[in-house]
C-alpha positions as CSV (number, residue, x, y, z in Angstrom):
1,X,53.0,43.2,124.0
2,X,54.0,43.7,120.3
3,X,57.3,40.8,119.9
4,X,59.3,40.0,117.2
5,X,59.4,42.1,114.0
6,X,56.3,43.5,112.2
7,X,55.8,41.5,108.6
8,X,55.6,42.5,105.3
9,X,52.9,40.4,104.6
10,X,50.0,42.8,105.3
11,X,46.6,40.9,104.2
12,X,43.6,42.7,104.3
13,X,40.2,40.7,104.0
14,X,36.7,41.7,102.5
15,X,34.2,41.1,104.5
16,X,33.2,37.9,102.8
17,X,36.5,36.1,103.0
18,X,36.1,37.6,106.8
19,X,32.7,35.8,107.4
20,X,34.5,32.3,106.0
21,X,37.3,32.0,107.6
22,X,34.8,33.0,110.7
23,X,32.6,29.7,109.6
24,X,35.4,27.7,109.5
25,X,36.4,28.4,113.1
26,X,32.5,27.2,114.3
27,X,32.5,24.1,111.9
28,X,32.7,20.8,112.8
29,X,33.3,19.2,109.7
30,X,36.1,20.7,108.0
31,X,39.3,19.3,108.4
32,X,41.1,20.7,111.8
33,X,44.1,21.3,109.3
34,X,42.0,24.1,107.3
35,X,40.1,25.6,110.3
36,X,43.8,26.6,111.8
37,X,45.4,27.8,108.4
38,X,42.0,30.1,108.7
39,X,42.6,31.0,111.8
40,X,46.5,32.0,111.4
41,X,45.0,34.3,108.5
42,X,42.7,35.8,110.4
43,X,45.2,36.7,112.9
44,X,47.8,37.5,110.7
45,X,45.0,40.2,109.0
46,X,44.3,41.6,112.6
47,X,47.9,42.5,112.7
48,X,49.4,40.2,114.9
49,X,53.1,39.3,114.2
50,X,53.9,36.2,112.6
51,X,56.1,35.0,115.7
52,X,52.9,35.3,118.1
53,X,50.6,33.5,115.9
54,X,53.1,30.8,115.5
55,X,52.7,30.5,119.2
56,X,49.2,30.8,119.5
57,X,47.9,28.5,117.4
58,X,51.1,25.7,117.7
59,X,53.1,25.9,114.4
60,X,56.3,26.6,113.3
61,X,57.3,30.3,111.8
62,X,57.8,28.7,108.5
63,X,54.8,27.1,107.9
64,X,53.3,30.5,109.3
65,X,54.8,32.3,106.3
66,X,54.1,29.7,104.0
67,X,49.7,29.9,104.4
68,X,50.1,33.7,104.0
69,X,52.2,33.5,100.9
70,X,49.6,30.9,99.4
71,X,46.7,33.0,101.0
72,X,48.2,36.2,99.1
73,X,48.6,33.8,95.9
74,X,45.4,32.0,95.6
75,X,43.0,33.4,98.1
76,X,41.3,31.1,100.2
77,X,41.0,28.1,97.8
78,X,44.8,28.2,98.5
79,X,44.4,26.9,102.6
80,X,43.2,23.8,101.0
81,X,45.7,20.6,100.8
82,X,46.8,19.7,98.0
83,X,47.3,16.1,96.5
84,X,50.4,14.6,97.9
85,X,52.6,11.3,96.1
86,X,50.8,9.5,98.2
87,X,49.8,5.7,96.4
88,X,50.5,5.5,93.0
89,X,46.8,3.8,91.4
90,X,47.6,0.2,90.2
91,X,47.1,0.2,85.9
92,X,46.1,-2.5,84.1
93,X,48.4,-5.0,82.5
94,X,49.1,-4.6,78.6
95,X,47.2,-5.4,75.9
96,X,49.3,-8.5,75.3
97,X,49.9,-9.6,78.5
98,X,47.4,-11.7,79.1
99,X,47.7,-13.4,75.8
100,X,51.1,-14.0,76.7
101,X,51.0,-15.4,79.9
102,X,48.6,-17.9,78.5
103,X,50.7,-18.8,75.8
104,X,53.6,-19.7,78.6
105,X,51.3,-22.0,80.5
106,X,51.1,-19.2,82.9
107,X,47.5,-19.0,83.6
């Protein structure tokens, strides 16, 4: 029940890499994000196509493609997230500033 057409992305998986991706299906306290890029690797390596794994585990064929290349890239410390924007930290005022604002009457 072969759809779609096969990939070029072939991965193929020691058995240690095997054995974490396995863990991370069975944990409970890894993000739910990592387990399924895990699983879509492990599926993609068991020669599924890309369009059925999209289906099976509820993603888009983009973001399919996109874990493999990273997985081919950066192994798996590549199906981690990485930092977004996300809130800039406040910095502290200047030097001067506070010096300043006293001198105004500010404070």
């Amino acid at each position: 029940m072969a759809r779609g057409r096969k990939t070029s992305l072939a991965i193929r998986l020691t058995p240690a890499v095997r054995q974490t991706l396995l863990a991370w299906q069975r944990a409970t306290t890894i993000p739910a994000g990592r387990a399924r890029r895990g699983r879509m690797i492990l599926l993609v390596a068991d020669g599924m196509s890309i369009s059925d794994v999209a289906a099976t585990v509820g993603i888009s064929r983009r973001f399919v493609y996109k874990w493999v290349r990273r997985f081919l890239a950066q192994g798996v410390e590549g199906l981690a997230d990485k930092a977004g924007r996300g809130r800039v930290p406040p910095q502290a005022p200047p030097a001067g500033a506070a010096r300043y604002g006293a001198v105004r009457g500010i404070m």
